[in-house]
N, C-alpha and C positions, 0 to 999 in steps of 0.2 A: 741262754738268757734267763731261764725258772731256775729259782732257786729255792729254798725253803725258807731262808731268812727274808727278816723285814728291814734289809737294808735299802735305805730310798735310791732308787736310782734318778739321780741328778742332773743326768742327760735329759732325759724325760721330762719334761713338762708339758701339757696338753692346756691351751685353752686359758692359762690365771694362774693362780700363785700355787697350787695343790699339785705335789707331784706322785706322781706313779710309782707306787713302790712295788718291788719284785715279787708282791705278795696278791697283786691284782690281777693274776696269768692273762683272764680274759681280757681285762683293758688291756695289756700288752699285743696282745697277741692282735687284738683287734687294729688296734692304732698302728702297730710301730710292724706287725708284721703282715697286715692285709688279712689276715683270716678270718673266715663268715665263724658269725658268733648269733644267738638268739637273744633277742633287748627283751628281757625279762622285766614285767612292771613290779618296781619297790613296795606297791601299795596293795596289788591282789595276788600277783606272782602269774598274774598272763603275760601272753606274750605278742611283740608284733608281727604282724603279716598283711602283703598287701590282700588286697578285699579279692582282687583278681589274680591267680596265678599263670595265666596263657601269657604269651610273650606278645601276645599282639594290642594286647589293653594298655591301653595309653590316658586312659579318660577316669579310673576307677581310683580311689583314695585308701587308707591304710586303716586296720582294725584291731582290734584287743581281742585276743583269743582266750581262750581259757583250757580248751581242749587238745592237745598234738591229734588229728587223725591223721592214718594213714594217706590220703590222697595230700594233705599237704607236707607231708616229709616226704613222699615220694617225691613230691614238686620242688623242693626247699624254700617252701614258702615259709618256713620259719627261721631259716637263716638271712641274715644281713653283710654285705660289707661295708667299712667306713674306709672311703676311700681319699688321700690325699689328696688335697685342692688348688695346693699353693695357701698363700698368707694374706690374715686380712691385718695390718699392723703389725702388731708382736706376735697376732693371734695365728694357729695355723688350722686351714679350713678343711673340711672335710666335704664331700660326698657321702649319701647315704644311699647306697645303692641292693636293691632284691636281688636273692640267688637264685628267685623263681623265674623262669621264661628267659634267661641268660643266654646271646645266642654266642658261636664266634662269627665273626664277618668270614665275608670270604676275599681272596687275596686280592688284591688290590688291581686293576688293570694297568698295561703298560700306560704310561705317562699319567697316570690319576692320581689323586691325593693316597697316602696309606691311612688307615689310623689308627696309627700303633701297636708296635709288638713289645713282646716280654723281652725276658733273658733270655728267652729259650728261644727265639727270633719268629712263635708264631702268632698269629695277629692277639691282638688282647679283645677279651669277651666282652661284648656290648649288653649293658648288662640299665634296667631300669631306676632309675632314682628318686627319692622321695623330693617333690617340687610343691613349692608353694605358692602361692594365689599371690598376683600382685597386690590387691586392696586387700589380703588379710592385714589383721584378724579381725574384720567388721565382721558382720553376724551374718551378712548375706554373701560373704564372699570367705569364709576364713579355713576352707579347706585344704587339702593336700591333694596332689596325684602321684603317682608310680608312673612312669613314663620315660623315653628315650628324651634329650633334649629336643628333638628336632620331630619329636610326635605330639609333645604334647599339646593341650589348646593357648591360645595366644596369650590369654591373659595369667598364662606359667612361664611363658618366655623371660628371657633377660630383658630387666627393665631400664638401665641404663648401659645399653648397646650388647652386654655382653650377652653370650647367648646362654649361659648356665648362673645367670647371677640369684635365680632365685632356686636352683639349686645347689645352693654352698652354707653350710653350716659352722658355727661353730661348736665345736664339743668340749665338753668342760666337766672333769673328773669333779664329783664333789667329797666333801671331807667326807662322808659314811662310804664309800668306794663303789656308787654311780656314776651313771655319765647323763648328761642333760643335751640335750640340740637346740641351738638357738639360731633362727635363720638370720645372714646378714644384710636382708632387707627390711627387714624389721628387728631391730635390736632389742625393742623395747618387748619383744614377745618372744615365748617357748614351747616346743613341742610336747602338746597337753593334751586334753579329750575334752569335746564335745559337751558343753553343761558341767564338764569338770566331772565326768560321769565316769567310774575304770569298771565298771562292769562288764561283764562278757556282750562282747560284739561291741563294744563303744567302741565310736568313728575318731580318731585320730584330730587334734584341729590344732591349728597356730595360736595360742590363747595370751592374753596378756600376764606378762610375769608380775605378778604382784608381789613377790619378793626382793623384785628392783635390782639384783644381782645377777650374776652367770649363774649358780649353783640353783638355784630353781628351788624347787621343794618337792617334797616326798611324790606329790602329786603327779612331778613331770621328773621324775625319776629314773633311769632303767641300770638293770644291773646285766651288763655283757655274761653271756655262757658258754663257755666252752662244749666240745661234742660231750669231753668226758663227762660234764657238770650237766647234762640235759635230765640227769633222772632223780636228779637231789632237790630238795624242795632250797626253792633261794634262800629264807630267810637263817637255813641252816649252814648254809655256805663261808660264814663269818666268825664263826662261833667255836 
C-alpha cells in the first residue's frame, strides 16, 4: 500500500471531500489498516495520552504531553488506535481507542456471548476509548473519559439507547495532512483543549468548532505518527 508517489488514492476517502493520498503513511496506516499511531498536536508538537494508564481507570480524561517518558512508552500510553465504527451517513465512524491497559478477554464460557475474534480466531483485545460527556461541551460538563463502554459513568453512556454512541467519532483528514475528531453527539463541537490552552499537561475537552466545518483548525489538529516517524520533529515531516 506506501508508496513514494503522491498519487491520490481514490478508494480512500475518510470523513468529507479530502482524500488520503499514499503520501500520508500514518493516516493510512492508522484508518484503513488499524495500527496504533501517536496524535501529535499541529500547534506545539505534544502528544495525546490518557491522564491514566492502568487498565482499570475508567473515570480519568485525556492530556497533552510534551515529554515521551519512559514509564509511558513502556505502558503505550502514547499510542492510539482508530478503530472502525460502522457509518454515520456517507460519513464512516470511528473509535478512538488507548493502547494503554489493553487487556485480551478471556475465552468465552460454554453457551455465553463471545466478543469477538480476529483473523487469527483469538478473542480481540478490550481495549479503552476516548468517551464523551453527554451535556458536553457546557463548561461544567465538557469533558472526555478513557474507559471500557460498559465502565464508564452514566452520563458517558449511549444517549440514545445505543450503548457506544457517545463513543463514535468522526475523523476527518484536513487539507494540510491532519486528522481532526468530531464527536456524533455533538456535531457542532471538536476535540480541543481546555480554555483552548495546548500547553503541556492541557486536559483534552469537547470545545465548540468555531470553524463551522469538519476540518477544524490548527488548534484541534493532530498529525498521526508512525513508530518509524516518533523521533522526527512533526513540523519537519512535510517538508
Amino acid at each position: 500500500m506506501y508508496t513514494q508517489e503522491r498519487a491520490t488514492m481514490t478508494n480512500l476517502v475518510v470523513g468529507g471531500p479530502v482524500a488520503v493520498n499514499s503520501y500520508d503513511n500514518a493516516i493510512v496506516a492508522a484508518l484503513a489498516e488499524n495500527r496504533p499511531v501517536m496524535l501529535v498536536h499541529a500547534f506545539n508538537g505534544g502528544y495525546l495520552r490518557p491522564v491514566e494508564l492502568r487498565e482499570a481507570a475508567h473515570d480519568k480524561g485525556v492530556q497533552l504531553s510534551t515529554a515521551l517518558d519512559p514509564a509511558t512508552k513502556d505502558a503505550q500510553g502514547h499510542l492510539w488506535y482508530i478503530t472502525p465504527a460502522g457509518f454515520f451517513g456517507q460519513r464512516p465512524l470511528y473509535f478512538v481507542e488507548s493502547a494503554a491497559g489493553q487487556v485480551t478477554p478471556r475465552p468465552a464460557a460454554a453457551g455465553a456471548a463471545d466478543t469477538g475474534r480476529g483473523d487469527d480466531g483469538t478473542p480481540k483485545p478490550q481495549r479503552r476509548r476516548i468517551t464523551v460527556h453527554q451535556d458536553a461541551p457546557r463548561s461544567t460538563a465538557d469533558t472526555v473519559q478513557v474507559g471500557l463502554p460498559d465502565k464508564v459513568g452514566d452520563k458517558w453512556r449511549g444517549k440514545n439507547g445505543a450503548p457506544e454512541d457517545t463513543q463514535l467519532w468522526i475523523v476527518t483528514v484536513t487539507p494540510w495532512g491532519g486528522i481532526t475528531f468530531v464527536p456524533i453527539t455533538h456535531p457542532d463541537a471538536i476535540l480541543g483543549f481546555k480554555d483552548h490552552a495546548v500547553t503541556a499537561s492541557s486536559e483534552v475537552r469537547v470545545t465548540y468548532n468555531w470553524g463551522g466545518d469538519f476540518t477544524g483548525t490548527v488548534i484541534n489538529t493532530f498529525y498521526p505518527r508512525l513508530p518509524s516517524e516518533w523521533d522526527v520533529p512533526y513540523h519537519h515531516l512535510f517538508t
